[in-house]
C-alpha positions as CSV (number, residue, x, y, z in Angstrom):
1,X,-5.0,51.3,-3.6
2,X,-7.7,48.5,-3.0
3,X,-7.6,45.1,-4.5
4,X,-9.2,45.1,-7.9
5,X,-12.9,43.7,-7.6
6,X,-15.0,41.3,-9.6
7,X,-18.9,41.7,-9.5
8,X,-20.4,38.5,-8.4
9,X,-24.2,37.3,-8.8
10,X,-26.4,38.9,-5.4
11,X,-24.5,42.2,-6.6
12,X,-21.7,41.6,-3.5
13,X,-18.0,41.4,-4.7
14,X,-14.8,38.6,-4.7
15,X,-11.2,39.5,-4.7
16,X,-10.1,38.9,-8.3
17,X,-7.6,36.0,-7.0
18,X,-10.0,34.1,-5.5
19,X,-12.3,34.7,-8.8
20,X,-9.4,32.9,-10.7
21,X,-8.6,30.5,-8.3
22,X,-12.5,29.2,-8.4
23,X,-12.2,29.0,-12.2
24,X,-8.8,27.2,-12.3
25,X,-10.4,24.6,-9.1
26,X,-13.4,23.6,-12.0
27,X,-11.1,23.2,-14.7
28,X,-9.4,20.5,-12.5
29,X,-10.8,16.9,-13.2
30,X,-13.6,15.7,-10.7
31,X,-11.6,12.7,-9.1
32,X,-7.6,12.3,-8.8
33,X,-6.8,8.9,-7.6
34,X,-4.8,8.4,-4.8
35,X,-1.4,6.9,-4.5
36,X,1.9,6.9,-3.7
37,X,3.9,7.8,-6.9
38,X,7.9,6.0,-6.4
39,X,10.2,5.4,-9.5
40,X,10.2,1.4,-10.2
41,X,13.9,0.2,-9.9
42,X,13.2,-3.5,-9.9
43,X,15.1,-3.8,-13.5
44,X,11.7,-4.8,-15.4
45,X,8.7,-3.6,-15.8
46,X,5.6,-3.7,-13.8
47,X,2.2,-4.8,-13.8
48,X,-1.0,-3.4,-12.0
49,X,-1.4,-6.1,-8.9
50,X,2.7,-6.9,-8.5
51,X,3.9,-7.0,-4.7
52,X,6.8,-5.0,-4.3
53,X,9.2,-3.7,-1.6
54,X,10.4,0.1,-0.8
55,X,14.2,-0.5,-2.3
56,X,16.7,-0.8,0.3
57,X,18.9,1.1,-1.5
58,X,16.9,4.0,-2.5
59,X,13.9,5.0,-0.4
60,X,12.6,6.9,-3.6
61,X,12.0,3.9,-5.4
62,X,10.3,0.4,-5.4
63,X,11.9,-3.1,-6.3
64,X,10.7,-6.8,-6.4
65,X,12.0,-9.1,-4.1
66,X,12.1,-12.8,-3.7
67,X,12.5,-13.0,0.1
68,X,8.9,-14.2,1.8
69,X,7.7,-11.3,4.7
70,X,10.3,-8.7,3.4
71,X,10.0,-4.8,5.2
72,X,8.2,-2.2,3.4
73,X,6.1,-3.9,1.0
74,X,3.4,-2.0,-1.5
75,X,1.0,-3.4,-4.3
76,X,1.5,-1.6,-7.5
77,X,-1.7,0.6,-8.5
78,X,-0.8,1.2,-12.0
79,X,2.2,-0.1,-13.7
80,X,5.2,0.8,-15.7
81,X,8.4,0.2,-17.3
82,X,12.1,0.0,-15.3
83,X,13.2,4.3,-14.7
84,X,9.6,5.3,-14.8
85,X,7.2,6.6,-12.2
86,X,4.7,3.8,-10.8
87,X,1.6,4.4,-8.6
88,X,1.2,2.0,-5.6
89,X,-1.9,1.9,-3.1
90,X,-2.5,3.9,-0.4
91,X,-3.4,1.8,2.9
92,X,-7.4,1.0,3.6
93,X,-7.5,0.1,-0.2
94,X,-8.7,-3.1,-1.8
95,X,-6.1,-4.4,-4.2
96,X,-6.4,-7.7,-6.7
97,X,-3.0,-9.5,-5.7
98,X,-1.7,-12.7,-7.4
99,X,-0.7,-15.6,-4.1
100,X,0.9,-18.4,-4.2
101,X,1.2,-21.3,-1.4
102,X,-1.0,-22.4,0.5
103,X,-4.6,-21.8,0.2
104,X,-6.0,-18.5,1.3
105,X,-9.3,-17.8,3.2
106,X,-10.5,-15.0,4.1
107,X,-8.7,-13.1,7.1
108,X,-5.5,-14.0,6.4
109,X,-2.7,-12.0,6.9
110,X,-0.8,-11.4,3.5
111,X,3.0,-11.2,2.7
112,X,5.8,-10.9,0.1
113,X,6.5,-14.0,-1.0
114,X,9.6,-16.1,-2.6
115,X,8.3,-15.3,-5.9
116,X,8.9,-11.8,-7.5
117,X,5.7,-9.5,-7.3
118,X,3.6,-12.4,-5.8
119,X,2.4,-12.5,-2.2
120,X,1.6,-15.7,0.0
121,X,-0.6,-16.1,3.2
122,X,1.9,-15.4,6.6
123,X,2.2,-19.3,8.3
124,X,4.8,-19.8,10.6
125,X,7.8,-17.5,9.7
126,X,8.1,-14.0,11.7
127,X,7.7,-11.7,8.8
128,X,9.5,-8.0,8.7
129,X,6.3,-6.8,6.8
130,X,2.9,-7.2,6.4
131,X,0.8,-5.7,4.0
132,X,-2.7,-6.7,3.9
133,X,-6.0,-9.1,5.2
134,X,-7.0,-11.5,2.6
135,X,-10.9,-10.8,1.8
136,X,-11.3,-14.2,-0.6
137,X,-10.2,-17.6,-1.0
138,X,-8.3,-19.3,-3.3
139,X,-7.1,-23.4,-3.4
140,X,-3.3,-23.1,-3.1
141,X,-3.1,-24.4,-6.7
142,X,-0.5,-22.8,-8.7
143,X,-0.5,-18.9,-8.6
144,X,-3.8,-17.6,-8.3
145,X,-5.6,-14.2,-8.0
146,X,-6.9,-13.1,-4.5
147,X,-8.6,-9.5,-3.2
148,X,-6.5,-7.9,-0.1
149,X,-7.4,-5.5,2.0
150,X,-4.2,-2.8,2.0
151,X,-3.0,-2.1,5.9
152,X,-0.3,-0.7,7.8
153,X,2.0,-3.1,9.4
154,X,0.7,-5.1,12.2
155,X,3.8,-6.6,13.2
156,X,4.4,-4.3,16.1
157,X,1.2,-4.9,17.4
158,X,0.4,-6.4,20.9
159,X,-2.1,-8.9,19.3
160,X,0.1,-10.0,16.6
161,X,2.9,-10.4,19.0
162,X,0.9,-12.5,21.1
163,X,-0.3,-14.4,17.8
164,X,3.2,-15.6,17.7
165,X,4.8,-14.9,21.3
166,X,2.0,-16.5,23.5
167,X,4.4,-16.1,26.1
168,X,5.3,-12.2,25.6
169,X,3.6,-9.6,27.3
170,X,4.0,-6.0,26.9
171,X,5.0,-4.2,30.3
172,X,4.2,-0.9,28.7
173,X,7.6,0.1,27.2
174,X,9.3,-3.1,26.3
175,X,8.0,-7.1,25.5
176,X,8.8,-9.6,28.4
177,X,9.0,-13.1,28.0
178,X,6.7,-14.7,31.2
179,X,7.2,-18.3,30.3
């Protein structure tokens, strides 16, 4: 037996599924944001803008850490309490974090920092994660708010190696010190 038919406009014909499926596509709401949904497990709740890590123990869920340059870190899209499902930033987007530290200009390289959900421009330690380029400047007074531009982790990276490493040069399948 065919598939039932649905007249369409032009007097041709549509399967009736894809006759629903079009109506249940412009029910949907124009935009979704994007994110990375992760249950928050840092024993608080969170606010939009917090720096947090991928918990060590659970790779389901997020915490806060106080350890400056920790691994896996997000920025926390839309917040919520401890248990609950939080929405962090996908990478290539522009977050508000608050920094502490040092001041920040722009094209500085932004990590976790020794505060809880606060991030600090990278100096001089060898970070296990980076998370974003700084796009304004703040003073270095107190904790203040800066925009960051969300990336995936440079660390690996032949020109960040170098940035620390002058010495270290990549033979194609392993670093080699040449000093």
């Amino acid at each position: 037996m065919p598939s039932p038919q649905v007249l369409r406009r032009g007097g041709g014909t549509i399967g009736r599924s894809l006759g629903s499926m079009r109506t249940w596509q412009s029910n949907r709401s124009p935009y979704e944001t994007p994110g990375i949904l992760i249950k928050n497990n840092s024993g608080g709740s969170l606010l939009d803008g917090d720096v947090v890590v991928v918990d060590p123990l659970d790779e389901r869920s997020i915490t806060t850490t106080t350890t400056a340059g920790e691994a896996k870190p997000l920025v926390v899209m839309t917040g919520a309490e401890i248990g609950e499902s939080v929405r962090c930033y996908p990478v290539g987007c522009v977050a508000i974090v608050a920094c502490t530290g040092v001041a920040v200009s722009p094209g500085d390289l932004m990590i976790t920092s020794a505060v809880a959900g606060v991030a600090k421009v990278l100096e001089t330690e060898i970070p296990l994660g980076i998370f974003g380029i700084a796009l304004t400047e703040t003073t270095g007074v107190g904790v203040e708010e800066t925009a960051v531009l969300l990336i995936s982790d440079l660390r690996r990276t032949a020109a960040f190696v170098q940035l620390l490493e002058p010495a270290m040069t990549w033979s194609g399948q392993l670093w080699v010190d040449m000093s």
